[in-house]
Every structure is written in structure tokens, then in C-alpha cells.
Backbone as CSV, one residue per row, in Angstrom:
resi,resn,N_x,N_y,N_z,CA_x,CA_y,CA_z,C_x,C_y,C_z
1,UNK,68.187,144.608,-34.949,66.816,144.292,-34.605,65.916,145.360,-35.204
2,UNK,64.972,144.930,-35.749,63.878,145.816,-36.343,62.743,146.270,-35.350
3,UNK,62.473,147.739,-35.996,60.643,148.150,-34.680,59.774,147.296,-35.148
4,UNK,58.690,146.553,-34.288,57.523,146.074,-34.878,56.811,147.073,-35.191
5,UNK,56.341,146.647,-36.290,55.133,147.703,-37.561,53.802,147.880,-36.533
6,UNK,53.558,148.675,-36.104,52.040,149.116,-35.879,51.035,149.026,-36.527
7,UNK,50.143,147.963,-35.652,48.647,147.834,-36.716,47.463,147.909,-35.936
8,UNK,46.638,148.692,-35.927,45.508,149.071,-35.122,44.627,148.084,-35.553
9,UNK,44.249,147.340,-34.946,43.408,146.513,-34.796,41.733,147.089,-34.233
10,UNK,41.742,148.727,-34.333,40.122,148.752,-33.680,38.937,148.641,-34.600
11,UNK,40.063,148.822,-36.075,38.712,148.467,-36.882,37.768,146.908,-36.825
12,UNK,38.901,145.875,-36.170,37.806,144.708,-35.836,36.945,144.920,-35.051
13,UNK,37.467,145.810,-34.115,36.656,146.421,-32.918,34.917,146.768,-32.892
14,UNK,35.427,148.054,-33.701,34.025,148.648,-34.322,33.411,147.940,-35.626
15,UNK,33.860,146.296,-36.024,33.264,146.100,-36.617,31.920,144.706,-35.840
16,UNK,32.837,144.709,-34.804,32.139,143.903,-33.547,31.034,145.051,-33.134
17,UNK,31.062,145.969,-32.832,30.332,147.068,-32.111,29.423,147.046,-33.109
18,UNK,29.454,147.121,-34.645,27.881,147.204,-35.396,27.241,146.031,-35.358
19,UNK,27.876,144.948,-35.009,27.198,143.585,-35.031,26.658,143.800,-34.020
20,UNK,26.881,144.305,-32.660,25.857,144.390,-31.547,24.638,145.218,-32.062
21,UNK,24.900,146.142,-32.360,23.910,147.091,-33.337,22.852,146.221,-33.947
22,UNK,22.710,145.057,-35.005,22.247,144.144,-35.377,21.184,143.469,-34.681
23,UNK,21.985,143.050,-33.270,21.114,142.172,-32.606,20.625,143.298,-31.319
24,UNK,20.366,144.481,-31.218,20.141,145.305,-30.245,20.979,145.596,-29.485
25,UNK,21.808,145.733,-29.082,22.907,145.835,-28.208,23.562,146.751,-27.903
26,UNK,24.090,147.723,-26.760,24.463,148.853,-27.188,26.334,148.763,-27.875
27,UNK,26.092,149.160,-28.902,27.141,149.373,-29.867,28.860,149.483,-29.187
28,UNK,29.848,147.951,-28.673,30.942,148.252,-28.041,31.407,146.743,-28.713
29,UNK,32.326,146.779,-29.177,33.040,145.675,-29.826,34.347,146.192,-28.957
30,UNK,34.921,144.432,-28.641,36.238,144.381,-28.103,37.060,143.082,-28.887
31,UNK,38.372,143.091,-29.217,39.185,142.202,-29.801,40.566,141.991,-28.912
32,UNK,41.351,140.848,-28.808,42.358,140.446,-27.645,43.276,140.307,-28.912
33,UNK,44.395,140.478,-28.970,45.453,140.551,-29.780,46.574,139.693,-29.058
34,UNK,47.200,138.428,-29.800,48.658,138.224,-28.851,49.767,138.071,-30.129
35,UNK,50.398,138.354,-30.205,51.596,138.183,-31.259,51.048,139.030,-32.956
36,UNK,50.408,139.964,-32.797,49.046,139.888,-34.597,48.021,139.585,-34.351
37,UNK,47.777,138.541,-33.737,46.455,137.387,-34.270,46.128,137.823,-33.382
38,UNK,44.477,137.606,-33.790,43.316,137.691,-32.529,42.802,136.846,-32.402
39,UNK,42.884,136.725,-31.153,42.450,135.422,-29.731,40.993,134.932,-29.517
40,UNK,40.569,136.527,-29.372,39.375,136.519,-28.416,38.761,138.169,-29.387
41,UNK,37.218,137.724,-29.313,36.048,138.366,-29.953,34.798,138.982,-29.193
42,UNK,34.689,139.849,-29.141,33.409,139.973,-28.265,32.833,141.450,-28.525
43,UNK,31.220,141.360,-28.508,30.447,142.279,-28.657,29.334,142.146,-27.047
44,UNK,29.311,143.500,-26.791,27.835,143.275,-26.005,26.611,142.426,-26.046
45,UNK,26.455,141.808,-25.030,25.622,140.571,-24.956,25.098,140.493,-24.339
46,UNK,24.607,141.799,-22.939,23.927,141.652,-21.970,22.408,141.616,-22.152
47,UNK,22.053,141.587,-23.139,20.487,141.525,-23.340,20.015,140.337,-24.085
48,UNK,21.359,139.668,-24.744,21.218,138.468,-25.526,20.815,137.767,-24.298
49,UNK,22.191,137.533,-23.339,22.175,136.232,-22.912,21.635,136.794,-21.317
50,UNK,20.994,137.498,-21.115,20.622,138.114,-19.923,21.608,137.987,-19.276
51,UNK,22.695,138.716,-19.233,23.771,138.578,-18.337,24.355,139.829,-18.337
52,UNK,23.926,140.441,-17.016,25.063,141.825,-16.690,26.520,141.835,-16.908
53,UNK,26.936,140.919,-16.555,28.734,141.045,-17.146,28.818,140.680,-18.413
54,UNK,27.799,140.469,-19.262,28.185,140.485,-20.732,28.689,141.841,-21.530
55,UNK,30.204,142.504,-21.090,30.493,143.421,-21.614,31.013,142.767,-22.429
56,UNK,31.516,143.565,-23.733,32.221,142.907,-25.019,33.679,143.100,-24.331
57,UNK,34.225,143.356,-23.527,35.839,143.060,-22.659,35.218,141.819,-21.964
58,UNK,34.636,141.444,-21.528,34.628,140.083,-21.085,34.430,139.273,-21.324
59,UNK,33.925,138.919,-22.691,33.493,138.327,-23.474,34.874,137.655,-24.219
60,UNK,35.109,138.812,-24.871,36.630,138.742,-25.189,37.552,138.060,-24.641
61,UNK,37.585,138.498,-22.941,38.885,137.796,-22.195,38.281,136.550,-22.167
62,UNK,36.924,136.331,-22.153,36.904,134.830,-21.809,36.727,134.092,-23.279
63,UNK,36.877,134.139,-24.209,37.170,133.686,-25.266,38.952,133.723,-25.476
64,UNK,39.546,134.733,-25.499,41.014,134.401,-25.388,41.710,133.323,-24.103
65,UNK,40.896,133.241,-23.073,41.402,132.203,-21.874,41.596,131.208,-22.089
66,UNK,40.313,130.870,-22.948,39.568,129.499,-23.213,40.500,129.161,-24.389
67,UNK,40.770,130.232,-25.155,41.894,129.824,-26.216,43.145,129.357,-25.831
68,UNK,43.871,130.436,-25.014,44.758,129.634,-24.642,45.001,128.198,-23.480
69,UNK,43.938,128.703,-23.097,44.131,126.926,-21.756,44.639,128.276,-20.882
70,UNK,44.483,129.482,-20.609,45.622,129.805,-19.371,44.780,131.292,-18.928
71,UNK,44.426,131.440,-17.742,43.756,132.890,-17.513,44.573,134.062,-16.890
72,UNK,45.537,133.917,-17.601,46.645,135.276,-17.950,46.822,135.321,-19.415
73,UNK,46.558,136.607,-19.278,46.573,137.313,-21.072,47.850,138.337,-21.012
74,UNK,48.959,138.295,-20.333,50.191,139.062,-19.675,50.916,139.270,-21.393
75,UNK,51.079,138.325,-22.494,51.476,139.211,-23.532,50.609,139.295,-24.716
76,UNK,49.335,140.016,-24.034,47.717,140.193,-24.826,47.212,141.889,-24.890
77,UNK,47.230,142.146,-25.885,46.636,143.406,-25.657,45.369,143.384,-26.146
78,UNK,44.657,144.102,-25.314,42.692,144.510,-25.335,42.462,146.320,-26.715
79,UNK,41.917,145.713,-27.332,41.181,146.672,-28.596,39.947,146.993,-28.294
80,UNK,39.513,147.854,-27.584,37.951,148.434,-27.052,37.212,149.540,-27.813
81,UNK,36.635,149.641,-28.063,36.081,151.068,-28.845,35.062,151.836,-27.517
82,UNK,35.436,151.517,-26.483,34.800,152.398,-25.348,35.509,152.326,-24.113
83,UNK,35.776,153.357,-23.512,36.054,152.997,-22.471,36.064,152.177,-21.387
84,UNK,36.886,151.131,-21.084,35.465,149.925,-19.807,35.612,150.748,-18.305
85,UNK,34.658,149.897,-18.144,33.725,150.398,-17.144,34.450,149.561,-15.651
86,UNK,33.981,150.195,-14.341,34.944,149.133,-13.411,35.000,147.989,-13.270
87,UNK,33.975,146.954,-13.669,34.050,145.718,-13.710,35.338,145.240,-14.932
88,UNK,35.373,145.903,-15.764,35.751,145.130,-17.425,37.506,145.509,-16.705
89,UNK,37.674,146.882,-15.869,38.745,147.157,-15.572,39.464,145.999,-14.757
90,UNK,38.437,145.833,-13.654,39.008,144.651,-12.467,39.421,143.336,-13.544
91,UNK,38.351,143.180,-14.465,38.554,141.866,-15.286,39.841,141.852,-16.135
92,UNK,40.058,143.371,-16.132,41.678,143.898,-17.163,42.338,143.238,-16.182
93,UNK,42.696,143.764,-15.386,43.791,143.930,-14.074,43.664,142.035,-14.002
94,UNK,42.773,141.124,-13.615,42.804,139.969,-13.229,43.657,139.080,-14.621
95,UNK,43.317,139.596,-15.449,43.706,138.449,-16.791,44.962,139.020,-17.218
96,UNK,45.678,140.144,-16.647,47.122,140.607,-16.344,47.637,141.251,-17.940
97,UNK,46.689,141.885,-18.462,46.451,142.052,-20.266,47.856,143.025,-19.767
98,UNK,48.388,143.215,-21.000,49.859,143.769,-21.086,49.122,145.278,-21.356
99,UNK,48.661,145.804,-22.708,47.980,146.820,-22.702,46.656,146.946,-23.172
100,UNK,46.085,148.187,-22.804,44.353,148.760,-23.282,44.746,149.913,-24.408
101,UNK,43.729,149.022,-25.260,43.307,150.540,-26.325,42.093,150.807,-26.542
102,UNK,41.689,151.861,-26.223,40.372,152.353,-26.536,39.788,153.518,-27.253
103,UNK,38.923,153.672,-27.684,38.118,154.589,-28.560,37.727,155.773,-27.858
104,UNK,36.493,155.664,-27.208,35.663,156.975,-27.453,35.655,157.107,-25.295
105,UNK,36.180,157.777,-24.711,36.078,158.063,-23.408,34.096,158.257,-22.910
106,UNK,34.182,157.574,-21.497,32.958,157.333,-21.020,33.144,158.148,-19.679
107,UNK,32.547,159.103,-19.678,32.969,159.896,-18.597,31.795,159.600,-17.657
108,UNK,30.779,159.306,-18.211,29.525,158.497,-16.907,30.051,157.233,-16.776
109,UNK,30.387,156.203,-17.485,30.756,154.641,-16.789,31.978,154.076,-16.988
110,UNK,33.119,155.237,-17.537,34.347,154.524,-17.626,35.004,154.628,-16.216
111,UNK,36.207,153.908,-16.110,36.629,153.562,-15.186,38.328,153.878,-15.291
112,UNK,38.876,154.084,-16.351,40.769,154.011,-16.794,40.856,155.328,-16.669
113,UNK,40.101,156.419,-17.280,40.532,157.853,-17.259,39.389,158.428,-16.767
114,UNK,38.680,158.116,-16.836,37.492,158.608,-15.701,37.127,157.691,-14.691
115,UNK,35.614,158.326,-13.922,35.679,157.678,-13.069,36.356,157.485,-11.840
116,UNK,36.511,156.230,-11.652,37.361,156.077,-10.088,39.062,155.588,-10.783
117,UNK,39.475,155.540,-11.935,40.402,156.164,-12.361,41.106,154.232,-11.708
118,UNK,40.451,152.868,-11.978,40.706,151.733,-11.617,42.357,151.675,-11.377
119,UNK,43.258,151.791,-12.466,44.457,151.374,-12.786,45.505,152.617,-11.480
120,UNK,44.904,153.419,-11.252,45.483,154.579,-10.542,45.502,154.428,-8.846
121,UNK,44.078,152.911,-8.789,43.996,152.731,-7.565,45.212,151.848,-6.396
122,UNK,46.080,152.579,-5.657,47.192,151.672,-4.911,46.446,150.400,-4.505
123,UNK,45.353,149.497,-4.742,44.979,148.333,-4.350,44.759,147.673,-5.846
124,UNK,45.362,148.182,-6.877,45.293,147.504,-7.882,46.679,146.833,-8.335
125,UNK,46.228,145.490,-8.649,47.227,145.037,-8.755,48.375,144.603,-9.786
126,UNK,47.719,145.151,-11.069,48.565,144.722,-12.302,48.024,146.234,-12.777
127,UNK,48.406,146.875,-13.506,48.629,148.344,-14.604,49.043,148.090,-15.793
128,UNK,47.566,147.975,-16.238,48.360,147.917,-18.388,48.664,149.257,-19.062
129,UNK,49.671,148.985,-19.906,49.776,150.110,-20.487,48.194,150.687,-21.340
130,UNK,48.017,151.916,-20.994,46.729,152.574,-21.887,47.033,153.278,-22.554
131,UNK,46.076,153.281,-23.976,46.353,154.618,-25.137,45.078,154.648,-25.614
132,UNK,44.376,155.854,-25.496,42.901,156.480,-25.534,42.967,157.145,-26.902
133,UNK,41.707,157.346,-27.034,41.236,158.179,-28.263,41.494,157.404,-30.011
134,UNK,41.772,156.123,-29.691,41.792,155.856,-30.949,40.706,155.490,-31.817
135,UNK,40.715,155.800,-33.117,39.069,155.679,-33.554,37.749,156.367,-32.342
136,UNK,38.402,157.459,-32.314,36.967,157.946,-30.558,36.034,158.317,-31.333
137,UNK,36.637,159.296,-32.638,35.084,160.103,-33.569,34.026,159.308,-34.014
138,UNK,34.763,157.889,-34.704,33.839,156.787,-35.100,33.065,156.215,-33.793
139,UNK,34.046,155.677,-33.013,33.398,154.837,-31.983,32.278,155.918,-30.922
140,UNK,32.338,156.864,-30.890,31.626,157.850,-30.213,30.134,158.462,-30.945
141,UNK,30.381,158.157,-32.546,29.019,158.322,-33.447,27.894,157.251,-33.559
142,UNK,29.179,156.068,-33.336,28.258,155.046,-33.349,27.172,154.778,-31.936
143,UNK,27.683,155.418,-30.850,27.300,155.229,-29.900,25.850,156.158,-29.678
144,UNK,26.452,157.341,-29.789,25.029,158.250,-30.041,24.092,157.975,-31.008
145,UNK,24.397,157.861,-32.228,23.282,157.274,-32.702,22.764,155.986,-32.773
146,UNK,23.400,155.273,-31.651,22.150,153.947,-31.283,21.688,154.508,-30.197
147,UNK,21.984,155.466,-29.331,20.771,155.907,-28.401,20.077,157.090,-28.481
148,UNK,20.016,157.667,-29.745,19.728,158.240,-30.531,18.451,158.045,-31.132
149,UNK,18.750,156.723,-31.792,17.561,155.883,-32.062,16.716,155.503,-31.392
150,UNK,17.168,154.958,-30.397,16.329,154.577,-28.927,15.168,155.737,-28.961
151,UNK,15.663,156.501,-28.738,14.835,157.573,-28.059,13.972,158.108,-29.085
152,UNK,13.858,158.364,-30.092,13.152,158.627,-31.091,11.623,157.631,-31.297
């Protein structure tokens, strides 16, 4: 039996995150992976579609659901370029994602390694595997300088 080849998939990620950039958005692209292929797509949308849970993780899971007909993503892994936040976490934990990868740590609104530390909580009920810091320098530049801009 052979290792499967490793392929980081966050560059779709952060290429979702400049498209939010585009339409105003703060800069977080997420991609759902099951077998290679990606499922599910999503950029921040909470100002598009006036909708507070428009994180680009939920967006995502609900585009991979809808793909498969089934709202377990159990052999799906999540490509984030930010840390999510406790909602996107609970929404991890509910759609039973196998693992999280993420970019750039959110120590004001993340929720996996900061925060209230979701996956660590004994009332949680599914634990994906996590691996942090990937693409963080990119995904963390992009972030400051869209609020960067803002403020200027």
C-alpha cells in the first residue's frame, strides 16, 4: 500500500479570500475537500447577503451538503485561511468534518486554539483533527492590509 501524496489545498483558499477582497468583504476564503476534489467553496458574505453566519466555513459546508445530498462531511476536510470563530466551530463539530486546516490564528475571534478552545470543550461532540499555521504569513497579510485599508 502506498502514502497518499500531500496537497495543500489553501492556495484555493486564499484565492477565495481575495475574491472577498473584490466585493468588500473581510478577506477569509474556505474550501471542503473529499477524496482531492473540492466540494464546497466559500468566501465571506456577510455584507453581501446581509447575513451574520455568512462565514466562508459555512458557506462552504453548506455548499458541500447540498453537494452531497447528506449533512455529514465525516470523510471531508475544511481548508480555512483563518481561524473560525465559535459559530463556524459548532458548524465544524455538526457536519462531523474529519479534519481543519487553517492559516493565520485569531486570537480575538478564533475559537480551535484560542478562545474558548471549542474542540477542547467535554460538551463537544465530534473533534477534527487540526493543523494550524499553514499559509499564516500570507493569510495574516492579507488580512491586515484589508483593515489596513479600512482605516486609512
Amino acid at each position: 500500500m502506498t502514502a497518499a501524496r500531500y496537497t495543500s489545498f489553501m492556495g484555493d483558499a486564499l484565492d477565495l479570500a481575495r475574491a472577498a477582497i473584490a466585493v468588500e468583504e473581510v478577506p477569509v476564503g474556505a474550501v471542503i475537500v473529499r477524496n482531492g476534489e473540492i466540494i464546497g467553496r466559500g468566501h465571506n458574505r456577510t455584507r453581501i447577503d446581509n447575513d451574520p453566519t455568512g462565514h466562508a466555513e459555512i458557506v462552504a459546508i453548506r455548499e458541500a451538503t447540498r453537494f452531497l445530498g447528506n449533512d455529514r462531511l465525516d470523510d471531508c476536510d475544511l481548508w480555512v485561511t483563518l481561524e473560525p470563530c465559535t459559530m463556524c466551530a459548532g458548524a465544524i463539530a455538526h457536519a462531523r468534518l474529519r479534519r481543519v486546516y487553517y492559516g493565520a490564528d485569531d486570537p480575538k475571534g478564533g475559537a480551535v486554539d484560542s478562545g474558548v478552545r471549542f474542540f477542547d470543550a467535554p460538551t463537544c461532540h465530534h473533534r477534527p483533527d487540526v493543523y494550524a499555521g499553514i499559509e499564516a504569513e500570507n493569510s495574516a497579510e492579507m488580512l491586515l492590509g484589508f483593515f489596513r485599508g479600512r482605516r486609512d
